[in-house]
N, C-alpha and C positions, 0 to 999 in steps of 0.2 A: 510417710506415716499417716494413720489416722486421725483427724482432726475433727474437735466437734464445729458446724457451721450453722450457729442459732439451736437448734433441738436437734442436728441429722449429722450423719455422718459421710464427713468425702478425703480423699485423697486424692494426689498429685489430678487422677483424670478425673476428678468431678465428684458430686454428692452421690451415694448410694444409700440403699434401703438394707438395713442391719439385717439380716436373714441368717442365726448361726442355728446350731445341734445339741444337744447335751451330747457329750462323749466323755462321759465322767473316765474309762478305761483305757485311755486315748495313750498314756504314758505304758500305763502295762503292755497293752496290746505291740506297741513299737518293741518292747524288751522282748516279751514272751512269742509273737506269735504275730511279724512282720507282715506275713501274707493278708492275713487277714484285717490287719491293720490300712495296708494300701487300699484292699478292695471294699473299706469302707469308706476311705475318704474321696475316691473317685465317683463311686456312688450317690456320696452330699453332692459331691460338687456335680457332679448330672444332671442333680436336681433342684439345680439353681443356689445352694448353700454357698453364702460367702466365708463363712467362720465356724467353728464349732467351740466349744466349751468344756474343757479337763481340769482335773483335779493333779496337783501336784502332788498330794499326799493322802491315802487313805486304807484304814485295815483297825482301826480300834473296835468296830463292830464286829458281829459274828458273821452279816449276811457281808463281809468280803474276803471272804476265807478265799485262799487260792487269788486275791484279785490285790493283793495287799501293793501298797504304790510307797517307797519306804525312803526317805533320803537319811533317817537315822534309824538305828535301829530300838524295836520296842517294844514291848510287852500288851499285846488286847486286854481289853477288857473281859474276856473271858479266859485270859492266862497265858494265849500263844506268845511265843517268842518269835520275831521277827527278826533277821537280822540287814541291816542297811546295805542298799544297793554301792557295791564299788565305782560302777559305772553310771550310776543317776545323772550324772550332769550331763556327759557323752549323749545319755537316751534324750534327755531332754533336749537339747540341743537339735538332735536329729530330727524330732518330731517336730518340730518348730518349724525348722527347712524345708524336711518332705512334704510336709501340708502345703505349705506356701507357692513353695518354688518350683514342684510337679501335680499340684492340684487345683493351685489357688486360692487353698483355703486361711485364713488368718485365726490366730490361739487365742482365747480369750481362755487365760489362768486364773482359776481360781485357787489360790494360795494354800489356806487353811483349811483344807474341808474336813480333815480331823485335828485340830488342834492338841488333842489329849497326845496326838504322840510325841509332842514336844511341850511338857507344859507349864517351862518354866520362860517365862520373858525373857527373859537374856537367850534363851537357843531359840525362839521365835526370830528376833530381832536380827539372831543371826544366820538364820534362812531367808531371810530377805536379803541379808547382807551377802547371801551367798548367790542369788540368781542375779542380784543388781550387778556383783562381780565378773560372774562366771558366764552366767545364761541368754541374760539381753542385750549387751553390748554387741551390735552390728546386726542386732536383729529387729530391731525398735517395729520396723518397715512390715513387718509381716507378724505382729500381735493386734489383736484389736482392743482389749483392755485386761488391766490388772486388778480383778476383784480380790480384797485382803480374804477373806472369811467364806463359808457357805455358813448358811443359816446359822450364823454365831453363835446365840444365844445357847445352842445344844449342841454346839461343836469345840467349847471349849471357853466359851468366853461369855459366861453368864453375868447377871445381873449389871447396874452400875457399874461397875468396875470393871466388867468385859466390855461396855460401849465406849472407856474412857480409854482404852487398851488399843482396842481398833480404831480411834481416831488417831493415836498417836503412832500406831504401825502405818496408816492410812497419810499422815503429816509425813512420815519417814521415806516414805516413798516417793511421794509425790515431789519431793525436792529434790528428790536424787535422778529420775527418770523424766522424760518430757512422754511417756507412755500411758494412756490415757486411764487414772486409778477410780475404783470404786470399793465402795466398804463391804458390803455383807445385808442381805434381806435378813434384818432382824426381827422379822414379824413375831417371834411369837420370844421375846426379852422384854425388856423395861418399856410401861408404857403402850403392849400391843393390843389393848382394848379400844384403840383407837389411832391417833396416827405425831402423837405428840413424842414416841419412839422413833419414827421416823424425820423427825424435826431435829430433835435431841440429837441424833447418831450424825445428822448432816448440816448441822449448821456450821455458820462460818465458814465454808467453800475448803473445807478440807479435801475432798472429791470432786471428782472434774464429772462422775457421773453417778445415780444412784443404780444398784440390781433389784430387786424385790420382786419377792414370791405371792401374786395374785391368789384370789379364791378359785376353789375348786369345788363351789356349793355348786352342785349340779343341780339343786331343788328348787330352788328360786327362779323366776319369771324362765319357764320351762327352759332350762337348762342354759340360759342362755347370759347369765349376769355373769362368769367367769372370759367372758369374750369382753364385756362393758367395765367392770370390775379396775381397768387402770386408768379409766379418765381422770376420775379428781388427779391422783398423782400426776399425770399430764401434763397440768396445769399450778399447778401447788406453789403458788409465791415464796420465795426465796428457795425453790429447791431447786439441786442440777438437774439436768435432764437425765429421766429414769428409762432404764431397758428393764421387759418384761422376762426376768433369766431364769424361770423356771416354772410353767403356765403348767397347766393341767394336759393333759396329750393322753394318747393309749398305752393303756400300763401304767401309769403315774401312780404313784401313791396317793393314800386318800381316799381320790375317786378318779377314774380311768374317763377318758371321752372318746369317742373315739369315729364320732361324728365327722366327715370331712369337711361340712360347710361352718362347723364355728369351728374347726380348727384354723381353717383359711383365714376366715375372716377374723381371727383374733390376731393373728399377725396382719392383717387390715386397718383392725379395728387403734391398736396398738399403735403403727406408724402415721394413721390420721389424727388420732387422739396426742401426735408428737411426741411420742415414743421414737428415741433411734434404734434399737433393735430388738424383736421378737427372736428366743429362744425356744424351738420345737422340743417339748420334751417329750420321752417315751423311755418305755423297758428296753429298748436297742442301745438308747444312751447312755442308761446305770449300770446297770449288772451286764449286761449283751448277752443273755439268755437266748434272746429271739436277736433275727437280724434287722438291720434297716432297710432291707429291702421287703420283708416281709412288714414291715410297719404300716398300719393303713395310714391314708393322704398324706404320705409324706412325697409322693411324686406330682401332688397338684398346686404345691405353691407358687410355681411358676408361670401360671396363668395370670397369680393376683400380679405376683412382680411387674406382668408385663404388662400391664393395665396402669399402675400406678404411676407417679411420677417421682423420679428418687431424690429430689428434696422435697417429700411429703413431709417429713415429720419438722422440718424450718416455717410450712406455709402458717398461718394463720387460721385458725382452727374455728368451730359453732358445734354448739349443740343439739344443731336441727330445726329448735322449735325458736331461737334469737330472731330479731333480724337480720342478722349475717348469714341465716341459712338461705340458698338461691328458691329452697322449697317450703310451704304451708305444708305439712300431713297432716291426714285427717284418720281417725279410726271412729267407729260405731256412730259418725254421724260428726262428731266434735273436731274441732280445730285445733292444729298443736297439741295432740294429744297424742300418746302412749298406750298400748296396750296392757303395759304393765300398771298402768291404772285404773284400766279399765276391761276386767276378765270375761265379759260377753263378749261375743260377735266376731265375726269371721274372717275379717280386713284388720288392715291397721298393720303397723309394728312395732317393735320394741324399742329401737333406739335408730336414729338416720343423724347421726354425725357428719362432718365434713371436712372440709377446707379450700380456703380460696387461693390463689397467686394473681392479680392484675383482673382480667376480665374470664380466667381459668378456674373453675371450679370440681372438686371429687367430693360425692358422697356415699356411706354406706348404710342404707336400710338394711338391719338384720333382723331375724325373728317377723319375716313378715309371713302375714296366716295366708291361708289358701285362695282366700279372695281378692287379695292383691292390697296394695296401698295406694289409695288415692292422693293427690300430690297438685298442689297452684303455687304457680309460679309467681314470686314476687318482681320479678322484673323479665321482661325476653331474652328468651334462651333456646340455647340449641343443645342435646344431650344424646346419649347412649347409656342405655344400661347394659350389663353382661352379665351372664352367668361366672363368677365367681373360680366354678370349676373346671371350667371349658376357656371360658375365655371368651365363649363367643356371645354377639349382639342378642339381644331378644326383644329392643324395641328400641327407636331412634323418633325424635320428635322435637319440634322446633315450637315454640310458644310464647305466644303475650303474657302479657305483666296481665294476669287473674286469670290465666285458660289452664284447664283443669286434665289432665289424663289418670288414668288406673293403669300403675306398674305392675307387672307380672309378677305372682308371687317365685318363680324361678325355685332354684333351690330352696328357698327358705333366707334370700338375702343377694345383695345387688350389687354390683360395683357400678357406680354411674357418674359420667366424665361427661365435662360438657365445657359452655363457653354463656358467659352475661353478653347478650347484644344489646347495641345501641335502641333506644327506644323509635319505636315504629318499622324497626328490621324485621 
């Protein structure tokens, strides 16, 4: 089973780095239309995907006509009649298996993603009651977690009284299952003008993890604050450890990205900041209009995986500019400085996170400008940096405690692994 260890995520063979999919259609697709079903989960899994992410129930909107995912049966909100699947539990089942046991891939369900189809508490209580019975017994091994809710607040469980709802469907579970639960990204419910919503919804260790839906301002510090955008969370005293479940990607509602180097590196950015799992999201994963293989960078996160080390998100984290950071950045002349503070000039970067283990250190310079980032070493060290995309090296350099190099701006951002030496090495 999976098990959280510190902020990361491992099972029986060791710590791994959370890498799943939206596949919001992952249930229909197994009933409707199997073929194509496999040839997308062989596809994730190619491309290094450990998990992906489905909806148990959805069809109260209009934009899922034809897509409806039904365990009871029920009337939309624009008047269609649904009628409940006979075989739901059978499909369910299947897909849980097939993922796993011929692809590798493990389910992270999300419960309620239309609530309105069931929306009295007693038939809630007993859709739970009904997969704790039927669906996850002997399957525990091959889910990676149980999110109660998608975006609650508008899926059925508004105000006050929908936060009080989901902690107690969220307490109902968690006692019943040793399966690792999470509530619901209630960004925009009680309280989302700030982050006392997400305090509210998770106090007192009712969830073993939280989900939340990061920014999608693509206008701010040119495009680049939805890759930075889950640190405080990272770190947030008294909270679980949070996965980023549903990031901005190509297609996305809102605002689409579709850039490869802060897609990468927000699943980077994510498991340095101790995040255990980045969620890819795109149009392949909602509606499946477009395919996953037509999706851009989704075939490049495999460089970052292999670069990384997969109990990144347990190490011990900095914000670049600490003294925990192995490096000083410099932008427009200034020390520990940010370019987001500073909008001349032509070097510098936006944000150079990290983390340590022992004498091992990873950091990520992202948004760096064309001129490169200059960078002094507070103690001697040995490093590589990598293109992010590639994978490959683009500068390796060994340095004293105050000797200074200019990193390559590369794509626009860095993966860089290295080691603290003993002083006078």
């Amino acid at each position: 089973m999976v098990r959280l260890e510190s902020h990361g995520f491992a099972d029986d063979r060791g710590p791994f780095l959370g890498l799943a999919a939206s596949y919001f259609t992952a249930l229909q697709r197994c009933r409707q239309d199997r073929a194509r079903l496999e040839s997308d989960l062989a596809f994730l899994a190619a491309q290094g995907f450990n998990s992906y992410r489905m909806f148990s129930m959805v069809g109260h909107n209009a934009s899922w006509s034809g897509l409806e995912i039904a365990p009871v049966s029920f009337t939309s909100r624009e008047g269609r009649r649904v009628e409940a699947w006979p075989d739901y539990v059978d499909q369910f089942r299947t897909l849980i298996d097939l993922a796993f046991d011929k692809y590798g891939l493990r389910t992270e369900i999300t419960v309620f993603a239309d609530a309105q189809l069931m929306p009295e508490k007693t038939a809630r209580l007993a859709h739970l009651d009904r997969l704790l019975a039927e669906v996850l017994p002997g399957r525990e091994h091959r889910i990676l977690l149980i999110e109660v809710a998608n975006e609650a607040w508008q899926n059925g469980f508004p105000g006050d009284a929908g936060v009080a709802e989901l902690r107690g469907l969220a307490k109902h579970l968690n006692e019943r299952t040793e399966i690792l639960v999470a509530i619901s990204s209630n960004h925009g419910g009680p309280g989302s003008g700030d982050l006392t919503g997400f305090d509210q919804l998770h106090a007192g260790g009712v969830a073993d993890l939280a989900t939340w839906h990061f920014s999608r301002d693509r206008r701010a510090d040119a495009g680049w604050r939805p890759v930075f955008d889950c640190w405080e969370l990272g770190g947030r005293p008294g909270a679980p450890p949070v996965c980023s479940n549903e990031p901005i990607g190509p297609g996305a509602s809102v605002n689409s990205e579709p850039d490869p180097v802060k897609l990468v590196m927000a699943a980077a950015f994510a498991w340095t900041a101790r995040l255990p799992l980045y969620v890819f999201h795109s149009e392949a994963g909602v509606h499946g209009r477009t395919g996953f293989e037509d999706t851009p960078s989704i075939r490049q996160f495999q460089s970052v995986t292999r670069l990384l080390p997969a109990d990144l998100p347990a190490w011990p984290r900095n914000d670049g500019l600490s003294a925990a950071a192995p490096f000083t950045v410099h932008c427009g002349g200034k020390t520990n400085h940010y370019w987001s503070e500073e909008k001349d000039g032509g070097d510098g970067c936006v944000r150079n996170i990290g983390g340590r283990k022992d004498d091992h250190f990873v950091c990520l310079p992202i948004g760096i400008r064309p001129a490169g980032l200059k960078v002094t070493a507070r103690q001697p060290m040995a490093f590589t940096a990598f293109d992010p995309l590639t994978g490959s090296p683009l500068t390796s350099a060994t340095l004293a405690s105050g000797e200074t190099r200019t990193l390559p701006a590369g794509p626009g951002a860095l993966i860089v692994t290295g080691r603290i030496l003993p002083e006078g090495k």
